[in-house]
C-alpha positions in Angstrom: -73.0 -51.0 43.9 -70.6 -49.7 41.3 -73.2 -49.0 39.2 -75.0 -46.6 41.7 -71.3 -44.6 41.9 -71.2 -44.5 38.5 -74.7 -42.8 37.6 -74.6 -40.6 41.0 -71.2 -39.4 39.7 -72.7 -38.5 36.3 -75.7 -36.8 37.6 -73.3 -34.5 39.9 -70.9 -33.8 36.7 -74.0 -32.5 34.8 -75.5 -30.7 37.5 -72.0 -28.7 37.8 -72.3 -28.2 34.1 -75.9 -27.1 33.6 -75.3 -24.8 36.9 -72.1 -23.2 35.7 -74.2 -22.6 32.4 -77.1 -21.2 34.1 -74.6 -18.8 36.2 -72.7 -17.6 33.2 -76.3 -16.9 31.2 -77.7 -15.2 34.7 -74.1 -13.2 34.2 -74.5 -12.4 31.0 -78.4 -11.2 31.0 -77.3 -9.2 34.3 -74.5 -7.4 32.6 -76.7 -6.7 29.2 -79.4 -5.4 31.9 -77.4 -3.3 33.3 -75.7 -1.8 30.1 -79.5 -1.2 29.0 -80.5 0.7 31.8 -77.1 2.4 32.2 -78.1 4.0 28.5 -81.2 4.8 29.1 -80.1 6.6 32.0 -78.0 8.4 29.9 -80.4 9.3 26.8 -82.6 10.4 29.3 -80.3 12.8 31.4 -78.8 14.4 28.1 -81.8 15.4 26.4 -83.3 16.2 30.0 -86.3 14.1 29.9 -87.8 11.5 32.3 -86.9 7.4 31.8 -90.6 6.3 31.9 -91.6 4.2 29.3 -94.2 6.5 28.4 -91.4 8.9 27.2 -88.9 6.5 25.8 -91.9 5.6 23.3 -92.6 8.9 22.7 -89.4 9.7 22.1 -89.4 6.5 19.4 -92.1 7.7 17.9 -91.4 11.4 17.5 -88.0 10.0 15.8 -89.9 7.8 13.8 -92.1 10.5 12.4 -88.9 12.7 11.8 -87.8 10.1 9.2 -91.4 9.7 7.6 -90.5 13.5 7.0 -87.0 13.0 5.6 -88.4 9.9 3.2 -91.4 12.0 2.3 -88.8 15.2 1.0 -86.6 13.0 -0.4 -89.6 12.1 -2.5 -90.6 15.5 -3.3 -93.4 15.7 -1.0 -93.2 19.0 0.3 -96.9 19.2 1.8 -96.4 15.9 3.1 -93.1 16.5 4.7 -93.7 19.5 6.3 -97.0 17.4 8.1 -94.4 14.7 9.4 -91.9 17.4 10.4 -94.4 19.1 12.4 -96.0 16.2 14.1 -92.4 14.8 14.8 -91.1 18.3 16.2 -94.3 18.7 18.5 -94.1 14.9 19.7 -90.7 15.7 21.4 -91.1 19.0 22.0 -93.5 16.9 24.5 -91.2 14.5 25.7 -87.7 16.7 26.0 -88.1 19.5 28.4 
């Protein structure tokens, strides 16, 4: 009979553990979530552009061609740096209104 006590005992204490775990990680991912959204709410509003993920990837890649234009100066590659500079300048002159 003792033994029963003992091991129902044990399996309450470790479900109050793994659920206070579980609560504090749902917390956690919430908060992060939140912070996320709460900055791409932001990005969007300032450069006036929409918070789809269309234009978030856009805007990603427009930046990312911006710096294949600053590497490609950098390396004396005027030709080539002027491409990258226009291809990033018309990819978010697409996404920021």
């Amino acid at each position: 009979m003792q033994v029963e006590g003992f091991f129902d005992w044990l399996g309450q204490v470790l479900g109050s553990v793994i659920r206070f775990i579980v609560d504090g990680l749902s917390g956690l991912f919430n908060l992060l979530a939140n912070a996320g959204g709460n900055f791409i709410d932001g990005l969007a509003r300032a450069l006036g552009m929409d918070t789809s993920l269309v234009s978030i990837l856009a805007l990603i890649v427009g930046l990312m061609l911006l710096y294949s234009a600053v590497r490609a100066f950098m390396r004396a590659s005027i030709v080539l740096g002027i491409i990258w500079a226009l291809l990033g300048l018309w990819v978010l002159s697409w996404v920021v209104h």
